[in-house]
N, C-alpha and C positions, 0 to 999 in steps of 0.2 A: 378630469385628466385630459390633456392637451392629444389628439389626433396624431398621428406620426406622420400623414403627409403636411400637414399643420406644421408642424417641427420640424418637417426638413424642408420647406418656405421660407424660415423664419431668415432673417436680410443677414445674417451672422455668414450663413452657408451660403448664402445667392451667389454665383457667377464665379465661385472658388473650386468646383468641381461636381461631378456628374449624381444623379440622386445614388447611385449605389455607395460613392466614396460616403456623400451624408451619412450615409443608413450606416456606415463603419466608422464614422466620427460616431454616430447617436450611440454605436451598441458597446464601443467603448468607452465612451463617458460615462453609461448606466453600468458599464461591470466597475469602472475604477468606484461609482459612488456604494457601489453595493460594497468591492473589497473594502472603501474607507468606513460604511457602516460596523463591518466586523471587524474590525482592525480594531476600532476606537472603544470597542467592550475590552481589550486587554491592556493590561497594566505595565507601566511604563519596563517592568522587569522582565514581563511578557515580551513583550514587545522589543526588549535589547536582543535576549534569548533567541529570540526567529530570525532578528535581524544576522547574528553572528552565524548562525545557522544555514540562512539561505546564501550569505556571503561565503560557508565551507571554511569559518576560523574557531579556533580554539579560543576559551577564555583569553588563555596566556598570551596567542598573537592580537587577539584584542588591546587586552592590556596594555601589552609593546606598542603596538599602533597607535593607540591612541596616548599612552604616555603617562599612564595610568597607574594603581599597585592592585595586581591580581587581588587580594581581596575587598577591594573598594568593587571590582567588578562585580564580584562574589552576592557582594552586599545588594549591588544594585539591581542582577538581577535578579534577587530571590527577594527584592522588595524590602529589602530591611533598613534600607535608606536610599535615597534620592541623591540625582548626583547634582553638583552645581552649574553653575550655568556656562564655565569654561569648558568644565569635563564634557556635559553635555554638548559641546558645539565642538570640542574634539570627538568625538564617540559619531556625532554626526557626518563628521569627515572622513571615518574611517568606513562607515557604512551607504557612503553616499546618497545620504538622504538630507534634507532639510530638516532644520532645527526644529520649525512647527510642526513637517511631520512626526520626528521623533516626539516629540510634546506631546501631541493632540491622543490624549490615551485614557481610561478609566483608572478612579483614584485606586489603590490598594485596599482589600479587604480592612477595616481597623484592625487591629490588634487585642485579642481579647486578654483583657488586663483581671489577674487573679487576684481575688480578697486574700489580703496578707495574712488575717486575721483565720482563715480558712483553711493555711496549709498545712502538713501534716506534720506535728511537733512529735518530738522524743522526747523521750523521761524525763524529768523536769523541766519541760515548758519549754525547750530552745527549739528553731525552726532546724528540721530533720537536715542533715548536710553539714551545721555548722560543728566543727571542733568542739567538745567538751571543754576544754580546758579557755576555751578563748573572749571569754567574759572579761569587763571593765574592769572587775578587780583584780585583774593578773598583770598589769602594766606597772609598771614602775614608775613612782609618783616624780616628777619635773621637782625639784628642790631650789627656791628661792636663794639668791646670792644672801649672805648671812650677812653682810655689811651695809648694805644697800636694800634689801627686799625688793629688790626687782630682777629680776629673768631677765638671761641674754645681756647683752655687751652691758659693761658699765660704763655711765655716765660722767 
């Protein structure tokens, strides 16, 4: 690890100001890299979330601001999709941050995806939720043009 008189020598700081101002460039450089160390374990919905927050707006002035439809906001920050890359550099405008910071985040949890084959079925075999009556063979069969056999406009 590099010494702190060592570091505050380095030609960057020379002749710009007194060793105390250094030592307040150095301990602010070491908290922002600390905040961007925890910063970048949350998720870009995290991360919209604290920004709206420390800004003091509501989803919906969000939304407005940025020119958005509340539930795309909704979406994006409870992770359930990603926004694009206009929305994002609007969203970025509105929280006056930079695009890369807004970017620079931890991917989302995956998604634990259920075996279809594993959910819980009702009496005869249909997946629990779905209608009784709502089976293939309840639709009304499409009937071929009787002159033509062909569906849809005639030729």
């Amino acid at each position: 690890m590099i010494q702190l008189k060592t570091y505050l020598s380095i030609d960057i700081f020379s002749g710009c100001c007194s060793e105390a101002d250094r030592l307040q460039l150095l301990l602010s450089e070491l908290r922002s890299s600390a905040v961007s160390k925890k910063v970048s374990k949350e998720t870009l919905g995290q991360r919209l979330q604290r920004l709206r927050r420390e800004a003091g707006l509501t989803q919906a002035e969000v939304a407005e601001k940025s020119e958005q439809s509340l539930p795309n906001l909704r979406n994006w920050e409870g992770d359930h999709r990603t926004p694009g890359l206009w929305s994002a550099l609007q969203l970025s405008r509105v929280f006056g941050v930079s695009l890369e910071a807004l970017a620079e985040c931890a991917a989302p949890d995956p998604k634990v995806k259920r075996d279809r084959s594993k959910r819980p079925r009702q009496e005869g075999g249909r997946p629990r939720g779905r209608p009784k009556g709502s089976g293939a063979s309840d639709k009304p069969d499409v009937k071929a043009d009787a002159d033509t056999g062909k569906r849809g406009r005639n030729s």
